[in-house]
N, C-alpha and C positions, 0 to 999 in steps of 0.2 A: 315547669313549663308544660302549656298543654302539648296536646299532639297536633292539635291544629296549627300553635307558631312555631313549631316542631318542623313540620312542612313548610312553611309561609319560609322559614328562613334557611333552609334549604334551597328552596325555589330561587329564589335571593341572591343565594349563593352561587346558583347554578347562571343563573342570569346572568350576575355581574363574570362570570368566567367565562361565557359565551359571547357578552361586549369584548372583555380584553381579546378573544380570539379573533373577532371580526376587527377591528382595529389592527392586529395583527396583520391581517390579510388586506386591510384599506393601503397600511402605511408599505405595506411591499413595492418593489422594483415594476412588477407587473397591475395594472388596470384590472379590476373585477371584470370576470369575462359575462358575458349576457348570462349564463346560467347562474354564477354567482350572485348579481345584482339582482335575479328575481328571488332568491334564496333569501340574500338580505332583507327584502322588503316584505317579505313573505313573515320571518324571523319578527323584523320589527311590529309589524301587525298582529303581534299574535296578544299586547297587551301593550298598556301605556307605562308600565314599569319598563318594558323593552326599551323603547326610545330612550327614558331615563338614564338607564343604563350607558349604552353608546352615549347619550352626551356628556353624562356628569364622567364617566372615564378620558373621553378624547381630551375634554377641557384641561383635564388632568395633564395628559400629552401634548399639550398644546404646546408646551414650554420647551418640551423637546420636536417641537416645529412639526408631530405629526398633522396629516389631513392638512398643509398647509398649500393650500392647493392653487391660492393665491395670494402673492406677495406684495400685496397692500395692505395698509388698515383696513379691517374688517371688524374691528372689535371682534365681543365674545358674545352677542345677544343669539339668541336659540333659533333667529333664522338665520345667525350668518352660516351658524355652522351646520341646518343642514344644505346650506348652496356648496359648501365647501363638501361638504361630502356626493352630493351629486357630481360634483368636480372628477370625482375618483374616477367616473365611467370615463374611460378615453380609449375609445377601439379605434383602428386606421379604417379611413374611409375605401380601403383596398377591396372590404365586404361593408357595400352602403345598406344593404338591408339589415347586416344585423347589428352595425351602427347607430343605424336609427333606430330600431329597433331598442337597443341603450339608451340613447335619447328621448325616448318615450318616454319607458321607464325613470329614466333620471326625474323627466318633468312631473311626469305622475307622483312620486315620491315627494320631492318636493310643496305641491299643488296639496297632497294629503295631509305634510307635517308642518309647516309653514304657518306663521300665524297670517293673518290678511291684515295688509296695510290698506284700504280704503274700503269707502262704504260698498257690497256685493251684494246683491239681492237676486231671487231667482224667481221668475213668471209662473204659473201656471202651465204645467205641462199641455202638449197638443194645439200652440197656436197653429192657425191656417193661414192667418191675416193679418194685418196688424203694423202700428208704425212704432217706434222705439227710440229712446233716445237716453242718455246720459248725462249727467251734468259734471262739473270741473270737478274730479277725483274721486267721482264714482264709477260702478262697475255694475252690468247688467246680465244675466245667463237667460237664455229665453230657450227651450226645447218647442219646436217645431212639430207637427202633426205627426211629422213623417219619422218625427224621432233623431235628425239631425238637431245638435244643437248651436245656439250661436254666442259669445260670451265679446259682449262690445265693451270696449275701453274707457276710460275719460272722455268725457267731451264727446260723445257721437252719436250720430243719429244714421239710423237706417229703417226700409219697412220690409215686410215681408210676403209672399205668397205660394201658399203650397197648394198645388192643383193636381190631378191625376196625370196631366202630362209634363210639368213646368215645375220645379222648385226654384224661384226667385229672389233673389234681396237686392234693393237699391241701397248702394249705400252711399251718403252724400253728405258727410263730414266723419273724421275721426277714424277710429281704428276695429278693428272686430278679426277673431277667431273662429273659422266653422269646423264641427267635426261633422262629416255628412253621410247618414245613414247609405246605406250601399241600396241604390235601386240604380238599374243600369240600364233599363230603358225609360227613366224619368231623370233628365240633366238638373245639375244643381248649377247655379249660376248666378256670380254676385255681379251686378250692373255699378259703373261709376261712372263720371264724366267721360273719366279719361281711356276706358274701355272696359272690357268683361272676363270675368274669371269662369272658365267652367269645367265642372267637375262630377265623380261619378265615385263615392265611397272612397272619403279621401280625408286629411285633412292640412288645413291653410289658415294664414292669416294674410288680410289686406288690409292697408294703409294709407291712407289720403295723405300725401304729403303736399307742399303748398303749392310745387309745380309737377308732380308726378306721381304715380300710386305703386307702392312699391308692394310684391307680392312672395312669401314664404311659405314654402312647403313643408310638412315636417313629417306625410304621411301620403303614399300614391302618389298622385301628376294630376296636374291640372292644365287645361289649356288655353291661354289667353287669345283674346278675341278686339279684334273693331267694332266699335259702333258708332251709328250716327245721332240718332234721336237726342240730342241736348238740350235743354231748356236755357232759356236767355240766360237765367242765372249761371250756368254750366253746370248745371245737375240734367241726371237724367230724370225724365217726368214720364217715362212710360216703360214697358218690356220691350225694347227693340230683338228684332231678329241681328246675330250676328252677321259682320259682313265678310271678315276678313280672318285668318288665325294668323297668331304673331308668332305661335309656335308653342313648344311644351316644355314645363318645370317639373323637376321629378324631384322627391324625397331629398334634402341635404339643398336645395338651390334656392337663390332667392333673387331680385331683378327688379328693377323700377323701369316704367313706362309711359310714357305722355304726350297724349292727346292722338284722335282719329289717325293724323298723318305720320306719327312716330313710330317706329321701329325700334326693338327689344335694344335695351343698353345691356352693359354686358352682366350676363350671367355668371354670379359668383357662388361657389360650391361654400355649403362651411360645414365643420365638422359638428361631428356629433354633440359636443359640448358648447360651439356657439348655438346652433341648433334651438338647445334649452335655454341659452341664457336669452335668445332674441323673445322667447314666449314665458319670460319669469314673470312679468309685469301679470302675467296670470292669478299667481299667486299674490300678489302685490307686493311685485319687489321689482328696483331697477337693478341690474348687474352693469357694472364700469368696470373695464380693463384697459385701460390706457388710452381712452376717449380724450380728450382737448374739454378746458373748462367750458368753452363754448357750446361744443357737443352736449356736455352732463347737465349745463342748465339748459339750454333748448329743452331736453328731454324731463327735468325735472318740470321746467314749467307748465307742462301740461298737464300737471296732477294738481297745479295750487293758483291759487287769484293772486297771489303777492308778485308783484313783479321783480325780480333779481336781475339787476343789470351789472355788468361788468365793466367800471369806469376805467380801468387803467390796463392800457392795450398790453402791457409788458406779459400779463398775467394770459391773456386767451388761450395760447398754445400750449400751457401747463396740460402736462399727463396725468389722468386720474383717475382709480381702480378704487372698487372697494362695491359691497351688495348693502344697497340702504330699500327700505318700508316707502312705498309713492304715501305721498301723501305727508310724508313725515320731516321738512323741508329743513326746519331747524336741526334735528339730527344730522344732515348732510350738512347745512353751513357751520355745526361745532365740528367735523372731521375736516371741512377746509381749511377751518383758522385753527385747528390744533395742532394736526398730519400734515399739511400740507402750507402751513403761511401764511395766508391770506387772510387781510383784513375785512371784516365783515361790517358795516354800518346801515344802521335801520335808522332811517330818514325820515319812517311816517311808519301807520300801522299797514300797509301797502305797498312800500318799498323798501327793498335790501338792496344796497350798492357792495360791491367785492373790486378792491386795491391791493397790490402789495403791500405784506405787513413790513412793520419796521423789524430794525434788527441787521 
């Protein structure tokens, strides 16, 4: 044997005993504390046999319910388990900074090792200007002049402008994530119908919902705003001046709001690990923990043109967990009719109906 595989399996060796240790410390009584979690990700970057390692080990321990972090099917595909392992991060929201701060990290990890479930594409850096859009279960990254960037969802459209005093986005269908460079006397501020987000080296996501736009922080505060300027269609059609503040969301909260004359509904905190899982679609993954079948298709159908209706009312309020690929729609209806009962019938190349199975 040379001296070269001499080493190589040594390294090997050292690796795979360095997984079992970190497994060790995943599957403890205690949550990886921030400094650990950057340790891990730090560890696992340091080569693509690392990752190896940790999975083909846990997978191992799977049997003995290590990293079982959620008690649904999940199968064993390579992105269940690193959402299961971002799982591990679970600090009390008693310190929200260094909570979220976990939840970063967890999403960043994730976002890094994850394969992508739908089509992603990224712009040319230093837009100024510019309008943008999406189609059914695609994904868009566009970096901004200013160096904020923005990553829109399925299905949406927004445009954009960066000026020396003004960083603007109207957005007027669909979904979008900003990270936004930190200039703190040049406001960031995304325009909807239904009012205005604005911000200053921070980051959020907004959401066009069909009667309200719901808004998540997951980094700084942001401060929601009135506006008038509407277009008949009820899009905004220009840069309005704010009129009114609805108030401030900081890091951990998130809140739905609607239309000029509406007042903040109520502000709900969430932890560090819902946190990650409301911004997984990042990566191109949906997270379900205990959602209502109604809830998981609403939300899968946003990633696909087949329509999935659910004919048989007994079925709606079924609870359902498990982290499935957007985009990947058939793998979610074999975990219903396998895991979970439900009958599946495809009526045309364009519709799926869901009954209770027999039995």
């Amino acid at each position: 044997m040379t001296k070269g595989r001499v080493l190589d399996f040594v390294d090997r060796n050292a690796v795979n005993k360095e997984a079992c240790e970190w497994l060790v410390r995943l599957d403890g009584e205690q949550p990886l504390s921030s400094q650990e979690f950057r340790e891990l990700v730090a560890w696992l970057k340091r080569s693509p046999a690392h990752c190896d390692a940790l999975e083909r080990h846990a997978l191992l321990w799977e049997r003995m319910d290590a990293l079982a972090a959620l008690a649904v099917p999940l199968g064993r595909s390579r992105v269940h388990f690193w959402h299961r392992l971002a799982a591990r991060v679970r600090i009390p929201l008693a310190r929200p900074a260094l909570a979220m701060g976990c939840a970063a990290i967890a999403l960043a990890l994730v976002v890094m090792l994850a394969p992508r479930g739908v089509d992603s594409h990224e712009t040319a850096p230093g837009v100024a200007a510019g309008a943008f859009a999406t189609s059914v279960g695609e994904m868009q990254t566009v970096t901004l002049a200013d160096g904020s960037t923005v990553q829109l969802n399925t299905d949406t459209r927004l445009r954009v402008k960066v000026t020396p005093r003004l960083r603007s986005v109207v957005l007027s269908r669909g979904e979008a994530h900003f990270e936004v460079a930190r200039a703190p006397d040049v406001p960031f501020v995304v325009y909807t119908a239904m009012g205005a987000v604005r911000a200053v080296g921070t980051a959020f996501r907004v959401r066009l919902l069909e009667t309200d736009v719901e808004v998540t922080v997951s980094e700084g505060a942001v401060d929601l705003d009135r506006v008038s300027l509407v277009g008949s269609a009820g899009i905004v059609e220009e840069f309005p001046a704010m009129e009114e503040s609805l108030g401030l969301l900081v890091a951990g909260q998130t809140v739905r709001f609607n239309g000029p004359g509406d007042h903040l509904k109520a502000v709900r905190a969430l932890s560090a690990s819902e946190v990650v899982w409301s911004l997984s679609w990042r990566a191109g993954l949906l997270t379900f923990s205990g959602e209502t079948l109604v809830e998981v298709i609403d939300e899968v159908g946003r990633y696909t043109n087949t329509e999935v209706v659910i004919v048989d009312p007994a079925i709606r309020d079924m609870r359902i967990g498990g982290v499935f690929r957007t985009g990947e729609t058939d793998a979610l209806l074999d975990v219903l009719e396998t895991s979970f009962g439900i009958r599946v019938s495809r009526t045309d190349d364009h519709r799926i109906e869901l009954s209770r199975g027999g039995g």
